[in-house]
N, C-alpha and C positions, 0 to 999 in steps of 0.2 A: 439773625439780624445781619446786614450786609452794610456797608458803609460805601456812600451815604444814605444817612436817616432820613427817609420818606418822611413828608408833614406829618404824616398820620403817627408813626412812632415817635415823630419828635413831642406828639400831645399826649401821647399814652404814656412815656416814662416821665414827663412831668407833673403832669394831672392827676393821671391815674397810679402808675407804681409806686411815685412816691410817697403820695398819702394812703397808698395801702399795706407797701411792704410798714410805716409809719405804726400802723394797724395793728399788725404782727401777720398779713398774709406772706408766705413764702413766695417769690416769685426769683427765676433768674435770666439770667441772658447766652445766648450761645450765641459769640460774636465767629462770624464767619472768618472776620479779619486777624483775628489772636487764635483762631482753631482751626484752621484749614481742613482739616480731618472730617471735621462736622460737614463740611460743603456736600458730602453724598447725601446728607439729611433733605436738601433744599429739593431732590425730585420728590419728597413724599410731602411738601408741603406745610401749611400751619395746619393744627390741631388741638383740639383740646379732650382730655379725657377728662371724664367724668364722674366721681366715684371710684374712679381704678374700674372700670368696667363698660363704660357708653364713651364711644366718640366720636366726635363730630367734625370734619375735616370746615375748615374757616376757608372763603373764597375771597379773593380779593380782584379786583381788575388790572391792567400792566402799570398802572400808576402809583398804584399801593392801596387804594380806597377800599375799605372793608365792603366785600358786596353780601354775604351773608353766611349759613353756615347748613352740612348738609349732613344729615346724619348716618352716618356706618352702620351695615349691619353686623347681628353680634358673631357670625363666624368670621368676617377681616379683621371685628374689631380686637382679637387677640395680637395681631403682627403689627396695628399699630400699636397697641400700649406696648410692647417690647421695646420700639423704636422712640415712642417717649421716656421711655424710664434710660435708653440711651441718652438723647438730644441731655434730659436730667442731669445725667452726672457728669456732663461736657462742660455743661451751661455754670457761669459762676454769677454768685447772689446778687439780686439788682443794688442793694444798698450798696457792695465791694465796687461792681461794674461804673457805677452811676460815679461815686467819689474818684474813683480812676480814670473818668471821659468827663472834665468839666467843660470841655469844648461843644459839647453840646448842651450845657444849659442855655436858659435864656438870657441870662446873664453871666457868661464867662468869668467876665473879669470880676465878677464881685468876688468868687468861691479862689 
């Protein structure tokens, strides 16, 4: 995550994170802006693994609009799950993130 929040991420951590992490899904954030570190992650793109085993690189166009998702075969997909279970222990818990950044809810100043 780079600041500023695309539309698209500003609807997924309110929409969707919240009422999931709510849930008990684990989900976290690697802010680029509090982890400089991380920023070499951003050539290998968004991804997701699957099972600890299937991954699928996420596409997005220069605007942030999710265009879809294409799948890895399983001899690269070893060096990406490396590189997630890295991004992982960068990245700090959406519920910590989320109460720490009220500037982007949709209501600020209520929280």
């Amino acid at each position: 995550m780079r600041d500023p929040l695309t539309p698209y991420l500003r609807y997924q951590f309110e929409w969707c994170y919240t009422p999931n992490t709510a849930a008990g899904q684990d989900i976290r954030v690697l802010d680029m802006t509090e982890t400089p570190a991380a920023a070499a992650l951003l050539r290998v793109g968004d991804l997701a693994v699957v099972e600890g085993r299937h991954v699928v690189r996420l596409r997005y166009d220069p605007d942030g609009s999710y265009q879809g998702a294409v799948t890895v075969g399983d001899d690269t997909a070893v060096g990406y799950i490396a590189l997630a279970e890295v991004a992982w222990n960068l990245a700090t818990p959406f519920t910590t993130w989320w109460a720490e950044h009220p500037q982007y809810h949709r209501d600020h100043t209520a929280v």
